[in-house]
C-alpha positions as CSV (number, residue, x, y, z in Angstrom):
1,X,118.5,94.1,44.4
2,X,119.2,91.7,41.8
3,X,117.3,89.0,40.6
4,X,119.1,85.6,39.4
5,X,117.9,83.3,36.8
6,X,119.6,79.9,37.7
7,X,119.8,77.4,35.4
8,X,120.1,74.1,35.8
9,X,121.4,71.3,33.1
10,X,120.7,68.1,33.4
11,X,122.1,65.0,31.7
12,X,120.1,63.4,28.7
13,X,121.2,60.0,30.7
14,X,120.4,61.4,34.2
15,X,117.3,59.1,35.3
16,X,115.6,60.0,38.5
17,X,114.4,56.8,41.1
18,X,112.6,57.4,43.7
19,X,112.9,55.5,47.0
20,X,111.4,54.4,49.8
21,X,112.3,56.7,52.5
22,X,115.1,58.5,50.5
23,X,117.1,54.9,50.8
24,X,116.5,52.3,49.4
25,X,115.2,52.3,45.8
26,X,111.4,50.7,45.0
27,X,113.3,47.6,42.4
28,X,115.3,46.8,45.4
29,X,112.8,47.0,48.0
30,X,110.9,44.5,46.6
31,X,113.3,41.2,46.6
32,X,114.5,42.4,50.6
33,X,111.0,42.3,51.6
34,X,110.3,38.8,50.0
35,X,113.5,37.3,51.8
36,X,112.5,39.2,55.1
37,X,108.9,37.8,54.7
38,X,110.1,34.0,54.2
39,X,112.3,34.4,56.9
40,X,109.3,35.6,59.4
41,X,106.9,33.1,57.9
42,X,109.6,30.0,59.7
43,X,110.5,32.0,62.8
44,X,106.6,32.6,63.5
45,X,106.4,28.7,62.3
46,X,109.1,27.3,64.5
47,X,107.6,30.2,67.5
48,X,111.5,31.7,67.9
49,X,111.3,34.4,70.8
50,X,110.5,38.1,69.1
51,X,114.1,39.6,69.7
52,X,116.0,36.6,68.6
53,X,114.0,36.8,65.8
54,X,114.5,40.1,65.2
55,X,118.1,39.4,65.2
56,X,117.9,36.5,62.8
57,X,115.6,39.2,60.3
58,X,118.6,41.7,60.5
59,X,121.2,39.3,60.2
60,X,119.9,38.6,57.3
61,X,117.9,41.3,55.2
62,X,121.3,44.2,55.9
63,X,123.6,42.5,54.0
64,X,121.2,42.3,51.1
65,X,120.1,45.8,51.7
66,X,123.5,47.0,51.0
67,X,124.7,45.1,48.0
68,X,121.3,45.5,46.6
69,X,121.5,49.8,47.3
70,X,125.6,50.4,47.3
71,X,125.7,47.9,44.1
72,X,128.7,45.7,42.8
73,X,131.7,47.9,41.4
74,X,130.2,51.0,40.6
75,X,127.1,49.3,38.7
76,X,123.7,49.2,40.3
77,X,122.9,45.1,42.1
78,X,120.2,44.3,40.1
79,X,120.8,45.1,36.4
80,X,124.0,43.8,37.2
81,X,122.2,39.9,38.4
82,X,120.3,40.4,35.2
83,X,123.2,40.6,32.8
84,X,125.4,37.9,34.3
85,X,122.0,35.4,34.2
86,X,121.3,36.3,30.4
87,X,125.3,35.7,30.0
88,X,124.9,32.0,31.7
89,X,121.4,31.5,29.7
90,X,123.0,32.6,26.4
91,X,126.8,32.5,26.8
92,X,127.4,35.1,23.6
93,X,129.7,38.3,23.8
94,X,128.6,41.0,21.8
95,X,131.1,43.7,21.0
96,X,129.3,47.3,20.1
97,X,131.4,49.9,18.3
């Protein structure tokens, strides 16, 4: 019987994030459940029946789920907001060599 001593490399870049569930990531969870909590706050307001309501939340929270999880060409959602605001905010290209 012979014993083997895996190893395992890892990336220096490799970063770990955990999520909720196994999902969706904690950074993205955060800005879903603020736009699904608004859009409960006026349905419970305007007293819409619960599974029209429940229609209206999906309808609505999905599609941000999965830009905010899948991410825009490769690049993860948010980092990717972040630069093109500093861009607007600052309009400067820096080129790194």
């Amino acid at each position: 019987m012979q014993i083997q001593n895996d190893k395992y490399f890892f990336p220096l870049n490799y970063k770990f994030s955990a999520k909720f569930l196994g999902i969706i990531e904690y950074k993205t969870l955060l800005p879903i459940a603020i736009i699904a909590g608004i859009v409960i706050f006026f349905l419970y307001t305007f007293k819409v029946d619960f599974f029209i309501g429940f229609g209206i939340v999906l309808f609505v929270t999905i599609p941000g789920i999965l830009v905010l999880s899948i991410g825009i060409n490769g690049q993860p959602a948010i980092p990717y907001f972040n630069s093109l605001i500093k861009f607007s905010i600052r309009k400067k290209i820096y080129i790194y060599k």
